[in-house]
C-alpha atoms as a printed R data frame, in Angstrom:
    type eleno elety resid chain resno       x       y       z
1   ATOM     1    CA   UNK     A     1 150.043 179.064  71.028
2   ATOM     2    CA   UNK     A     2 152.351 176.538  70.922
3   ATOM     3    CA   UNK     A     3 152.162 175.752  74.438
4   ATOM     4    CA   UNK     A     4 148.115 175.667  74.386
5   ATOM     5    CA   UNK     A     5 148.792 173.270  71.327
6   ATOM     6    CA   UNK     A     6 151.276 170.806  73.264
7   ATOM     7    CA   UNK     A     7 148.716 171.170  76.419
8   ATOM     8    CA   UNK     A     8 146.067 170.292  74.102
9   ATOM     9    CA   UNK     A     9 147.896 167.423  72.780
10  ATOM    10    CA   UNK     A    10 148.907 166.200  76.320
11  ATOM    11    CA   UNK     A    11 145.170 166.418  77.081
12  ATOM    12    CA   UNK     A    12 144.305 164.500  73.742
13  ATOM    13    CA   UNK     A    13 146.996 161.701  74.394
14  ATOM    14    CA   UNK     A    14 145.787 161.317  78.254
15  ATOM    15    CA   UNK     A    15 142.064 161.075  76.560
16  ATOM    16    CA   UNK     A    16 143.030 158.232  73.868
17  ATOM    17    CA   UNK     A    17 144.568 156.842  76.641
18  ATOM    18    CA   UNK     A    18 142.016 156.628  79.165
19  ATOM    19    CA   UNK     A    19 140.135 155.708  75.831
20  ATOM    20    CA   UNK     A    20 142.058 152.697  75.312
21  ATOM    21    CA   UNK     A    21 141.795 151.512  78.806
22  ATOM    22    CA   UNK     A    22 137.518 152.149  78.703
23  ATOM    23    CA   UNK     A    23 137.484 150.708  75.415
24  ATOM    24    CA   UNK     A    24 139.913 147.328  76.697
25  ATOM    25    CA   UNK     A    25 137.163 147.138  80.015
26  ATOM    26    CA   UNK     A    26 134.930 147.377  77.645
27  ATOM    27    CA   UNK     A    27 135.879 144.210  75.220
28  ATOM    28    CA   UNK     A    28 136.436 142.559  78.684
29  ATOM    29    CA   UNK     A    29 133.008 143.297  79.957
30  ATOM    30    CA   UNK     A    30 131.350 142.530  76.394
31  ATOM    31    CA   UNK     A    31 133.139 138.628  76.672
32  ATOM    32    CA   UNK     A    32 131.913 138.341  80.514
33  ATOM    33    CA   UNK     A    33 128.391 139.414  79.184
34  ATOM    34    CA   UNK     A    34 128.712 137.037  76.593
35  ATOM    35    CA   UNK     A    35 130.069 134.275  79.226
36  ATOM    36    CA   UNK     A    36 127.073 134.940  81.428
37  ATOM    37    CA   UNK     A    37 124.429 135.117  78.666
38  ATOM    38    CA   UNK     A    38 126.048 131.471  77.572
39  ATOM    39    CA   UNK     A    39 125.800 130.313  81.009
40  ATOM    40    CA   UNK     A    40 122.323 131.574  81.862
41  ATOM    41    CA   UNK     A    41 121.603 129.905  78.476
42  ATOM    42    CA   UNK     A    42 122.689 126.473  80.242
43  ATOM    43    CA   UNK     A    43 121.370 127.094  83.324
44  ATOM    44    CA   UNK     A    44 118.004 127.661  82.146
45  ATOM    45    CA   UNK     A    45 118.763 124.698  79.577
46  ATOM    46    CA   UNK     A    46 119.069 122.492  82.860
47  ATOM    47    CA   UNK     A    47 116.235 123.930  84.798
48  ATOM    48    CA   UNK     A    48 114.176 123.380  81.648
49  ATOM    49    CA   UNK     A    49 115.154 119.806  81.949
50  ATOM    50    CA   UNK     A    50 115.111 119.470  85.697
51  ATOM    51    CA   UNK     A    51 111.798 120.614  85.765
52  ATOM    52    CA   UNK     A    52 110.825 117.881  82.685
53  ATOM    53    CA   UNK     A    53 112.324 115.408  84.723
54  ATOM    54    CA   UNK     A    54 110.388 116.340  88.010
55  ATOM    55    CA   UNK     A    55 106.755 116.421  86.422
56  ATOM    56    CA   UNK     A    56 107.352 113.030  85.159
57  ATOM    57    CA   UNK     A    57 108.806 111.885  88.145
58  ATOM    58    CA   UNK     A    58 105.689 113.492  89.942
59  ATOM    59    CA   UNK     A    59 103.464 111.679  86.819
60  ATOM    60    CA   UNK     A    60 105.158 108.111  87.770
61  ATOM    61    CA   UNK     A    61 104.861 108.356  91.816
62  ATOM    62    CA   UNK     A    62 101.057 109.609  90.730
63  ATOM    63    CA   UNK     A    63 101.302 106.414  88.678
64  ATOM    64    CA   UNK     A    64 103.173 103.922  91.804
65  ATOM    65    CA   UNK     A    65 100.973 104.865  94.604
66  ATOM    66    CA   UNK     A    66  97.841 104.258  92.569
67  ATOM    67    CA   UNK     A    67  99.223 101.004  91.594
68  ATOM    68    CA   UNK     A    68 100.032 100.458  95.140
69  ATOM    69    CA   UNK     A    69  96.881 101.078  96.413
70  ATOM    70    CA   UNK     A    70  94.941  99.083  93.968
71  ATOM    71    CA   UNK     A    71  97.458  96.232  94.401
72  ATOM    72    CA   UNK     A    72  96.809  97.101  98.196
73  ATOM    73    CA   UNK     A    73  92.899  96.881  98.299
74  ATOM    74    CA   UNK     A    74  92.782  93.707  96.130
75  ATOM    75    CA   UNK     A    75  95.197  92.023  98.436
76  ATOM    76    CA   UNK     A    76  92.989  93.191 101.162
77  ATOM    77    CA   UNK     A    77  89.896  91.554  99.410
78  ATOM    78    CA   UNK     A    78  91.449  88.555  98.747
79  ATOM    79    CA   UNK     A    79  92.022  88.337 102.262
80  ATOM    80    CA   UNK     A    80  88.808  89.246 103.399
81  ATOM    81    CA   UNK     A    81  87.786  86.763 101.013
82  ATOM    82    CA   UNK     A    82  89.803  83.752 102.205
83  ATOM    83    CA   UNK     A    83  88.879  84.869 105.742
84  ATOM    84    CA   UNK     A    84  85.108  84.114 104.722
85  ATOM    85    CA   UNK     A    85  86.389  81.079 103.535
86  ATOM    86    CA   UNK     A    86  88.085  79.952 106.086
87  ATOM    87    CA   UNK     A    87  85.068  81.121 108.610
88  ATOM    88    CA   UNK     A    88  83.013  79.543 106.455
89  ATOM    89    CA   UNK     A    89  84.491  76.088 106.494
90  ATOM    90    CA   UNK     A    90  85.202  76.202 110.073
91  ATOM    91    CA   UNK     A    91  81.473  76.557 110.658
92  ATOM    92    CA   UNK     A    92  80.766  73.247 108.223
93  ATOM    93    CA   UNK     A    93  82.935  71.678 110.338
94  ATOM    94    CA   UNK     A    94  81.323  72.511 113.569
95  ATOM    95    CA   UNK     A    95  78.046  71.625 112.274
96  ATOM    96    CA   UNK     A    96  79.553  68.208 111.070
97  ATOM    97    CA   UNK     A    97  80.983  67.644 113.780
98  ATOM    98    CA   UNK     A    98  77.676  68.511 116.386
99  ATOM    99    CA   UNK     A    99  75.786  66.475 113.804
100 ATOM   100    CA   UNK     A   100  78.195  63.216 114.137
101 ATOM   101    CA   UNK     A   101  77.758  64.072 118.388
102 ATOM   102    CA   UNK     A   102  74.332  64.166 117.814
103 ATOM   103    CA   UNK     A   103  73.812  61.197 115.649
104 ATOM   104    CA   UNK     A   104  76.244  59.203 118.097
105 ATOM   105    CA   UNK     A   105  74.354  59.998 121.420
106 ATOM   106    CA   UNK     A   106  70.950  58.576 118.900
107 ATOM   107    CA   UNK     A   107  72.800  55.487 117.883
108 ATOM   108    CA   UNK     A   108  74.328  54.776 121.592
109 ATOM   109    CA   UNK     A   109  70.461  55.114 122.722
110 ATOM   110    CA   UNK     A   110  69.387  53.075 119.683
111 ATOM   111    CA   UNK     A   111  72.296  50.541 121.002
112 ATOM   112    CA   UNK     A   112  71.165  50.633 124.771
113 ATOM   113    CA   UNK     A   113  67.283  49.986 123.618
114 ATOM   114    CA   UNK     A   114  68.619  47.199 121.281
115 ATOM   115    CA   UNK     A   115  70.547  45.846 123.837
116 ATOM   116    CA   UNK     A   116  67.665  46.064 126.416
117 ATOM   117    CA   UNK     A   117  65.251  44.408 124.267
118 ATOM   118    CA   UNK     A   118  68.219  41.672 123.559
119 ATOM   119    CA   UNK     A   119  68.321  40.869 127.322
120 ATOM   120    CA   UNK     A   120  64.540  40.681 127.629
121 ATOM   121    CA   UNK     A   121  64.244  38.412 124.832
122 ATOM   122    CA   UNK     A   122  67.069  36.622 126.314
123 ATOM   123    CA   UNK     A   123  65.202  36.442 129.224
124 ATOM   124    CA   UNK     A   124  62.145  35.265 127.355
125 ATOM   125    CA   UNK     A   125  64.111  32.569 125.573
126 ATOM   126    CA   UNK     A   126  65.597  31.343 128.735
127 ATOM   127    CA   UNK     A   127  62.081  31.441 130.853
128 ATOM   128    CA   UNK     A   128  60.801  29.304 127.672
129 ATOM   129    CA   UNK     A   129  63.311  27.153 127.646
130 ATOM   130    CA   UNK     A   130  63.124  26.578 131.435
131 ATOM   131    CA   UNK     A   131  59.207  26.006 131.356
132 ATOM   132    CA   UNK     A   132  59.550  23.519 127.659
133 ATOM   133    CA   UNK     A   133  62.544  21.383 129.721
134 ATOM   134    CA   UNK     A   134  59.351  21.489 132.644
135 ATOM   135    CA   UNK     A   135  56.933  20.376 130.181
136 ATOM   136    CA   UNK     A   136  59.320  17.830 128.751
137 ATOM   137    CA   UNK     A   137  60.478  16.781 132.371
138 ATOM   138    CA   UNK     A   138  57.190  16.510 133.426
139 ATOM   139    CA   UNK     A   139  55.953  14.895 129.785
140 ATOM   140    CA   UNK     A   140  58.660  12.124 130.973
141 ATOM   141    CA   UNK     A   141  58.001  11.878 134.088
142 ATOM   142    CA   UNK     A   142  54.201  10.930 133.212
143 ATOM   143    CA   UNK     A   143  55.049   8.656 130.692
């Protein structure tokens, strides 16, 4: 009985020691758990905040590009706008222009006529002056 006894002993202290060692793997898993749950803990943290981040970011591009185009399609009016104006005062200008052509051609005919009715009333004036110094010569010589 003895020897059952010390077998049953041997067997006990092998068990408590295998006991030991599961028990020590286990307080060794228990802190890795713990380590991971911490760390998932921050990782999710993060990817809370990432994600935060990234639907504002998202919110402010939304923002910039419809700044951008409004900024884009006023620039684009004013452009159109000035390129009225511009079209627009290049056309007065033309007009003013074939108006002063037009009025100049009038006033060099008005000038030509003028200057054609000058020479016949020159012309006049000299033939009347020709046949008054013929009256006058011939006044003298009857006299």
């Amino acid at each position: 009985m003895d020897y059952i006894v010390q077998g049953m002993l041997g067997h006990l202290a092998l068990l408590q020691q295998k006991l030991s060692e599961v028990h020590a793997k286990y307080i060794v898993m228990r802190e890795q758990k713990m380590a991971l749950v911490e760390s998932n803990l921050k990782v999710n943290s993060t990817k809370g905040k990432l994600e935060s981040l990234c639907r504002e970011l998202q919110k402010q591009n939304k923002t910039i590009i419809s700044e951008s185009r409004r900024i884009a399609e006023e620039e684009d009016r004013k452009r159109q706008q000035l390129s009225q104006q511009f079209q627009t005062t290049i056309e007065d200008v033309s007009k003013k222009m074939e108006q002063q052509g037009k009025d100049y051609v009038s006033s060099l005919h008005d000038n030509e006529a003028l200057q054609g009715k000058l020479k016949t009333f020159l012309a006049q004036y000299e033939l009347r002056e020709e046949h008054y110094a013929h009256q006058l010569q011939a006044k003298d010589l009857a006299c």
